[in-house]
N, C-alpha and C positions, 0 to 999 in steps of 0.2 A: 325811589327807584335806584338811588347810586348806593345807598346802602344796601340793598337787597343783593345789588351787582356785586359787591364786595364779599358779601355774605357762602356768596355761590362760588367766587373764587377762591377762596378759602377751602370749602369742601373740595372744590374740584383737586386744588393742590394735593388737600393731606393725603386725596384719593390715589393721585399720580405719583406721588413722593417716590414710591417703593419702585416704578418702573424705570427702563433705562427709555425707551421713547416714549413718543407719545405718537397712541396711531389716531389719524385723524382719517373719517368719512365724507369724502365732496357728495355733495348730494346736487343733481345740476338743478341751476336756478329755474325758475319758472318765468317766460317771460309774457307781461302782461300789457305789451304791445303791440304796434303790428308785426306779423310773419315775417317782414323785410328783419328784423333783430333777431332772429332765433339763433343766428350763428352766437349772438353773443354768451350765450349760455355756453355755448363751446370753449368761445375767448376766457372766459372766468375758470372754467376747470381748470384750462390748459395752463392757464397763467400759475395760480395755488400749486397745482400738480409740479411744474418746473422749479418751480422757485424753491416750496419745501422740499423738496427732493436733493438740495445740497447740504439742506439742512442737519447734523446728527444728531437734532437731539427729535426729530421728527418723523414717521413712517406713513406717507400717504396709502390706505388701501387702494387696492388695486385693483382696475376697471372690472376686471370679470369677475373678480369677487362682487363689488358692488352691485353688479348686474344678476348675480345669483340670487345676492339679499334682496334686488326690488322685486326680481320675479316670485321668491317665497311670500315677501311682503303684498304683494300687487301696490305698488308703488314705485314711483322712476322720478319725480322732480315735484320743486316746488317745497312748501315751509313743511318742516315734517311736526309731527306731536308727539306727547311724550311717548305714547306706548312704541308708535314709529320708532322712534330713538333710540328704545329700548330692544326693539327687537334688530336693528341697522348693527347694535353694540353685540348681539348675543350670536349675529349670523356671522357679523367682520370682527370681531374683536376691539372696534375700535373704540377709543373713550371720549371724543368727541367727536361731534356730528354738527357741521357748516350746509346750509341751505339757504333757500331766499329765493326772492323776487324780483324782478326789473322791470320798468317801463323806460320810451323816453320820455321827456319833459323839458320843451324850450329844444334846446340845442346841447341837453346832457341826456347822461342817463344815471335813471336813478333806483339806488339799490336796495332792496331793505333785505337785511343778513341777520342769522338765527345762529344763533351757538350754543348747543344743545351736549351735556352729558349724558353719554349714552349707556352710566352706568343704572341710573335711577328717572333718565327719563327730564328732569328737570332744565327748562330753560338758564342758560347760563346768562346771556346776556341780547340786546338787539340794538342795531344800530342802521341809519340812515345813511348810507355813500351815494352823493352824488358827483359825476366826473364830466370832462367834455367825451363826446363818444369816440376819440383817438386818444384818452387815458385811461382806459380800462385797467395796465398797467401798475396807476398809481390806486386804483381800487382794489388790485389784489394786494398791493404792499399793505392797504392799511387793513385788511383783512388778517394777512399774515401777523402784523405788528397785534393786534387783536389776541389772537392765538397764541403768540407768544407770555402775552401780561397774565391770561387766561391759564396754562399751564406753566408758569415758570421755567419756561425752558430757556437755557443759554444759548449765545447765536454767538459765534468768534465772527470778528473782525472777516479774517477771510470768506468767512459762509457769506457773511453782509455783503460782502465787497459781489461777490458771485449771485448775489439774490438779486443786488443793484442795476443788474447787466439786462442794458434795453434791447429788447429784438427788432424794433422798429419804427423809428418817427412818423413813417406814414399812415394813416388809416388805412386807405386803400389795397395795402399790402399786408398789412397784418389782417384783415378782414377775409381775402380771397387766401390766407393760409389758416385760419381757422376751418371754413370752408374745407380747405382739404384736409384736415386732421379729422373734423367731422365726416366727412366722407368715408376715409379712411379706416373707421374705426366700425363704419356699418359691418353689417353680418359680412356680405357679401357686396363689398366696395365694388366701385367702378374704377379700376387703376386709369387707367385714360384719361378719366375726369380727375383723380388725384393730382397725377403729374400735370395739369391743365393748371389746376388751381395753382400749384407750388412756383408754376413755371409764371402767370399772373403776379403771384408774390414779389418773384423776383425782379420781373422787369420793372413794377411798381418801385422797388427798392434794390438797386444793384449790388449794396453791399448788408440785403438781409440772410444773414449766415445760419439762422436757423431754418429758413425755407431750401437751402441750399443742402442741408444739413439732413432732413427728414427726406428732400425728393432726393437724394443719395442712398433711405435706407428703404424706400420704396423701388426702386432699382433692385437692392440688395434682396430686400424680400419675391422680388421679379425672377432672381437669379440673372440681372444684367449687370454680372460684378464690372464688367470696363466699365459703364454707364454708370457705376456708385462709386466707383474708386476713383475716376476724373472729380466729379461734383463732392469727396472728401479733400485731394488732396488740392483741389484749389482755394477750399477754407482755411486749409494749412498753410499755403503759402501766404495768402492774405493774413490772417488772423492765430498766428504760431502756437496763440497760447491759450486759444478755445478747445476744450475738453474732450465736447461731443464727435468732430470731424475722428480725431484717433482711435474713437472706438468704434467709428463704424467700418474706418481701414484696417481695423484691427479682427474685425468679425470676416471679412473682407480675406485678410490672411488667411486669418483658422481655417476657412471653407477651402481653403487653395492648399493648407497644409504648409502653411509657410509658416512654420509655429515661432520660429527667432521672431520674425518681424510682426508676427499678432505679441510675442509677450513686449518686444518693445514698447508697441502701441500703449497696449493695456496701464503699463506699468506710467508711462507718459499722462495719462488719464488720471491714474490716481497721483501722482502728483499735483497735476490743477485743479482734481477734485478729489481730495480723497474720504469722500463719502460714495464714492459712487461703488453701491456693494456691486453689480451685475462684469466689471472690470473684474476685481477680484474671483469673483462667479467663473469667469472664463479663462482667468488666470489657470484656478482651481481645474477646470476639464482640461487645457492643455497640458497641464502637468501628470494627468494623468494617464493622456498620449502618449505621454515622454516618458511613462513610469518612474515618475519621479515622485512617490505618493509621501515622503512626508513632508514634501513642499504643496502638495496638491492639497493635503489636509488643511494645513495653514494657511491658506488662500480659501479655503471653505469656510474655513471657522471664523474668520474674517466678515466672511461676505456674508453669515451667519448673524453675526455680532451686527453685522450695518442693517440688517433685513430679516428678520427671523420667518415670517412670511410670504418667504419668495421659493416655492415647490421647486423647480429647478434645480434649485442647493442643494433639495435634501437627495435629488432624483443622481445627483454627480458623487453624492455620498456615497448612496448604494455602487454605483461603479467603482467606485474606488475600493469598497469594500471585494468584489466580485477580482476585480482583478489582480486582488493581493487574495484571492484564493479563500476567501471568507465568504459562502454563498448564501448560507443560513442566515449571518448574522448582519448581511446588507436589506435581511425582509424590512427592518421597523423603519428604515431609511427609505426605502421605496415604497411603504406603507402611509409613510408621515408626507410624501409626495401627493399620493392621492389623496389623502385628507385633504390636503390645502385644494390642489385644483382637481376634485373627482369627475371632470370631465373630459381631464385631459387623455385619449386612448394611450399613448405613448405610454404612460405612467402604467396604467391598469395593464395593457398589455405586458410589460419588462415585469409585472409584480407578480403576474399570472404565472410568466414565466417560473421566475425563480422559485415559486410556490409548487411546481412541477418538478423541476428540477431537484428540489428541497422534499418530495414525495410527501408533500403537501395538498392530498389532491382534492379536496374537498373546497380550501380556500381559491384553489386554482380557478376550479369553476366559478366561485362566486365571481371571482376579476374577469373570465369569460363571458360570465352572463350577464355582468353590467354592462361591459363591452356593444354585446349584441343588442342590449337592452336599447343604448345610444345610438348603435349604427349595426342594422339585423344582416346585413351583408359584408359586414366583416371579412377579410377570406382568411387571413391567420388567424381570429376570433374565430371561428368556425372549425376551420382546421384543429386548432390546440383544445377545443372543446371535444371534437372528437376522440381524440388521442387518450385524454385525463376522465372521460368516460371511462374508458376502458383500463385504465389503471387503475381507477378508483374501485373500481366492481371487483379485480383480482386481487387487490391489495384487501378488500374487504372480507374477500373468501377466505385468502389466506390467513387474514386474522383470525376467524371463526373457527376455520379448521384448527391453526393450532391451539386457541382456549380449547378445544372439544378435545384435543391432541392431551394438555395437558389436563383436563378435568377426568379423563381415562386411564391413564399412566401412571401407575403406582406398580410397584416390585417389579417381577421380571415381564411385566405388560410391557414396560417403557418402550424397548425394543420393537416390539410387534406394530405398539401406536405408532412408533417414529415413522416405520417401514410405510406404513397406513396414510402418515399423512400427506405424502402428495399425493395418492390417489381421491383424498376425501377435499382438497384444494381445486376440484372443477369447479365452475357455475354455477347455481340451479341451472336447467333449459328453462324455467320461464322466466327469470332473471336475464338469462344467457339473450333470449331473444328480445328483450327489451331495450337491455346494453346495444346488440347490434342494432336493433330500429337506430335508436337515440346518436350512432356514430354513424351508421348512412343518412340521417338527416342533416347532420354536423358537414359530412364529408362535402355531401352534395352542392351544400350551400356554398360550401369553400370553392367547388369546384366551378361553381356558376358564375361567383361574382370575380374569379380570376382563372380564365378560360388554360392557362399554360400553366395552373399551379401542378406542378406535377408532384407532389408528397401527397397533395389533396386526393388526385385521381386515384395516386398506386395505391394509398390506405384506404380508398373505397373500393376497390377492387379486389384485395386482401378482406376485407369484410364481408362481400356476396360471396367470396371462397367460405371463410370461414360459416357461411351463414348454407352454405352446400344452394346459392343462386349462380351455375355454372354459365349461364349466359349471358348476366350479365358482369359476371367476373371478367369471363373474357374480353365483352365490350369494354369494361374499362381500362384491362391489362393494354387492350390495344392502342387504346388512347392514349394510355400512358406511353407506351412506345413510341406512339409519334409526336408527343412532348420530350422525352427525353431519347433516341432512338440508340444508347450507348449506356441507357441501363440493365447490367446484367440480371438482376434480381426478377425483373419484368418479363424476359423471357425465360426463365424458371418456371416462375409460377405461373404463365402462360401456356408452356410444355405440362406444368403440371394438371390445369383443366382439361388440357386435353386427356393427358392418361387416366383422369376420373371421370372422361363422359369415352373411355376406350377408343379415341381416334390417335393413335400410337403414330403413324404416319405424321402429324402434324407435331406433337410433339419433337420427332428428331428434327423436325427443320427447324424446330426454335433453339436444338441444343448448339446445329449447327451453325445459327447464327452467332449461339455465345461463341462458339470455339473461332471465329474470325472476328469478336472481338476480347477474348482473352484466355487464346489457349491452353493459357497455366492452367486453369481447374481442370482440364480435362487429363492431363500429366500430370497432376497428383490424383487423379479421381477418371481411369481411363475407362470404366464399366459404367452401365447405366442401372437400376434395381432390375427387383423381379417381373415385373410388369412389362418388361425389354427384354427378358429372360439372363439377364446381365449383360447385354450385347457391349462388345469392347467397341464404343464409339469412334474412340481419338483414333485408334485402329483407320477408321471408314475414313475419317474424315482428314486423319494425316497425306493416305492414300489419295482423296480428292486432290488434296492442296497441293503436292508435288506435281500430281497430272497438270494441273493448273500453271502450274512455272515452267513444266516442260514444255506447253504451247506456247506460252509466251514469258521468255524467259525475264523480260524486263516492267513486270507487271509487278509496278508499286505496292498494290493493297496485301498481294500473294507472299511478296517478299517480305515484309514487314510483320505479316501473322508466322511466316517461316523462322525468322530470326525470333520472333516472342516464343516461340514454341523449345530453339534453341537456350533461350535465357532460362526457362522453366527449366530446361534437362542439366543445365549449369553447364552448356557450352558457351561458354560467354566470348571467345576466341571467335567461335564461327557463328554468331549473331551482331557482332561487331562487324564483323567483316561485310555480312549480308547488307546491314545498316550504312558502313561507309558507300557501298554501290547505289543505297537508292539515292542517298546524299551526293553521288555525283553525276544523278540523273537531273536528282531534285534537291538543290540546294537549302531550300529553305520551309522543308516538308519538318512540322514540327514534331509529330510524333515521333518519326526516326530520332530526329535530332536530341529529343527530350530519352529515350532506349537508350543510346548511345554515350549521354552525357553519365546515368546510371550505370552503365554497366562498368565505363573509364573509371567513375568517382568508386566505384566499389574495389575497383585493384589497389586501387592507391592505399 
């Protein structure tokens, strides 16, 4: 047996040689006692999880991956076998694979552990740990210690010293905070019962820092940043030169926007730990707040280097890319995001994005329609699906048109084809009417699962226009108007249903509501078409508005369309003027004030 153990170490090395970590799969134990122990399966990840996590020469896979691989696998706990192993390596990456079993027995517990290469499958080694049941502890060290002989990895003194650090002599306490980590980590936690558990923790043990430490980031994840930012900075004053409290004061910052005192934190962190790649991680987005991008890069590549599978990185990459004006070339950065976590929307959504933006539209959809595939009521998954339908159909036409453009065009044709081709760049109608179904089903959905999204409504509305459904164009122009009741576009195209089902009547009331809220168009554009016979609106409607101030001459809303009407004609003299009287009717009326400050800053 110990020769065979030695045999397997051997390969395992030559196998590892070439890499810079070693990624390692917890697989959780199986426990084959009573119910009353199941937390301890908790206690063992958490413990491995913590501990190699200071480690650099080590990369713990990470819980949702794992949890991806047992659901491909149908498997979640307990000793795995080889092909298990093999497929745990092929879905996580990782090259060994830790499992096992527990009971108790007597007044211990006891452990049987698997260490499995997950390159071929092959047992590595097995071994018997038994502890008292308030040294689980000393059962993950020698697990660790295990994994270490196992892949040759070096451990500095510091790592050691930081792997050494106990969280807490009581059972008691370290039990009712497993418990809540467990909890925690379900789909759909009971926060209540979390902070229950953590707050048990504590009182069990007054100065357990890492219960203190989590129900600070359980607050934070709350958004009850006073509630996490108390229970950090009391580990600080206790305990100066603990890691974790910094950075959660420091995530704590960023969301406050208080970026000096998040990088202070961060940077305090990597000092006590400087493995910790998600410091750097955050260093990296601040910096990119700051526009300060070839410190942000460096702080990436970093937090790269400590974690190469941490989606996140690559998600701050493509930002960085994007904001130095590089849109195309942030796609494989936000691509290599969703490779790692392709369930995260956040990622597919931003990737969908830029794929649109990059008139890309084909892959657009695809990141749409996984989207909805995950979550069908989506409402910007719906929405932007709508939209890249409809690009994608006219970017298609136009392609086609111009191949036909050029496959036509030889001598003095050229010309006649050129002229030819935007007219030969429409639709098909049966094409045309499919596109519209496909983006009124898009629209509506968007429009369902977010009742005030107003781009949702007007582009549904815009589509029974274009689709000649006047009825319910207009229902939804209107609804869009009373989502947004200051969009000029809405009552356009609102005027406009009217004058294609010929109620002309209705139409001027909607020009006139644009002209009281922004009577410039009508002063660079004072007629209406032929369909109005050209009627010079602004004409009626100027006429209205003066009547209107003649009765009452101190009527804010009148005065204020009066002076815009001035700014439009470029009397800016006598729209100031108008402006400083309602300002000293109404002091703190923002739109004058906002006229006003425009019309000053343009003298200057």
């Amino acid at each position: 047996m110990i020769r065979k153990f030695f045999i397997f170490i051997l390969i395992f090395i030559t196998i590892l040689s070439a890499q810079d970590k070693r990624k390692v799969a917890l697989v959780p134990f199986e426990n084959k006692g009573p119910a009353s122990l199941n937390w301890i399966s908790g206690g063992i990840e958490y413990l491995l999880s913590n501990k190699l996590s200071v480690a650099s020469g080590f990369y713990v896979i990470d819980r949702r991956t794992m949890k991806r691989a047992f659901s491909e696998i149908g498997f979640n706990k307990g000793v795995t076998s080889d092909r298990i192993a093999i497929q745990i390596g092929r879905i996580t990456g990782a090259e060994v694979a830790v499992s096992g079993t527990y009971t108790d027995s007597a007044s211990q517990i006891k452990l049987s552990v698997y260490y499995y290469n997950t390159n071929n499958g092959n047992r590595i080694y097995q071994e018997t740990i038994a502890v008292g049941k308030g040294e689980l502890s000393n059962a993950a060290d020698k697990i660790i210690q295990q994994l270490i002989l196992i892949s040759g990895v070096p451990v500095s003194d510091m790592e050691k010293n930081l792997m050494s650090r106990m969280l807490t002599r009581k059972p008691k306490a370290f039990e009712s905070f497993i418990k809540a980590y467990m909890e925690n980590n379900k789909p759909r936690p009971n926060t209540d019962i979390v902070i229950g558990l953590f707050r048990q923790a504590i009182m069990a043990d007054k100065n357990f820092w890492e219960a203190y430490y989590n129900l600070g980031i359980v607050y934070f994840n709350a958004k009850k940043y006073d509630k996490a930012l108390q229970q950090f900075n009391k580990i600080i004053a206790a305990l100066p030169d603990f890691d974790k409290p910094y950075y959660g004061r420091g995530l704590i910052y960023e969301k406050q926007k208080k970026y000096d005192l998040a990088i202070k934190d961060f940077e305090q962190v990597i000092d006590f730990n400087p493995n910790d790649f998600k410091a750097y991680y955050n260093l990296g987005k601040i910096s990119i707040k700051n526009k300060q991008y070839t410190q942000a890069r460096k702080y990436l590549d970093k937090a790269t280097e400590l974690n190469p599978e941490y989606a996140p990185i690559y998600f701050e990459y493509g930002n960085l890319l994007v904001a130095q004006g590089n849109m195309r070339k942030s796609i494989n950065d936000y691509r290599k995001a969703v490779e790692l976590d392709p369930n995260n929307i956040k990622f597919r959504q931003t990737l969908g994005e830029v794929y649109y933006r990059s008139q890309i539209y084909y892959n657009a959809l695809v990141e749409f329609d996984a989207i909805l595939k995950m979550k069908p009521n989506h409402a910007v998954a719906n929405f932007m699906r709508g939209v890249t339908i409809y690009k994608q159909a006219v970017l298609e036409e136009l392609v086609e048109a111009f191949l036909d453009m050029l496959n036509e065009a030889s001598g003095t044709k050229k010309a006649e084809t050129s002229r030819q081709f935007k007219k030969n760049t429409a639709i098909d109608p049966v094409k045309k009417k499919k596109v519209y179904e496909d983006m009124v089903a898009a629209f509506t959905k968007a429009a369902q699962a977010r009742p005030k999204f107003m781009q949702a409504t007007f582009n549904l509305a815009l589509t029974y226009l274009e689709m000649g459904d006047y009825n319910r164009a207009e229902q939804y122009f209107k609804k869009t108007i009373q989502i947004a009741p200051t969009l000029i576009k809405a009552y356009t195209k609102l005027a406009e249903v009217y004058e294609k089902t010929g109620r002309l009547p209705l139409a001027i009331e909607q020009y006139r509501k644009v002209f009281y809220l922004e009577p410039g168009i009508f002063v660079r554009q004072p007629t209406l078409g032929p369909e109005h016979h050209y009627r010079n609106v602004f004409k009626e409607f100027l006429s209205e508005l003066n009547a209107k101030i003649k009765r009452n001459p101190n009527d804010v809303r009148s005065n204020i369309v009066l002076a815009k009407v001035f700014k439009a004609q470029g009397y800016n003299g006598k729209a100031a003027n108008i402006l400083r009287k309602v300002l000293s009717r109404q002091p703190n009326n923002r739109e004058a004030k906002s006229i006003l400050a425009a019309i000053e800053k343009g003298r200057r």
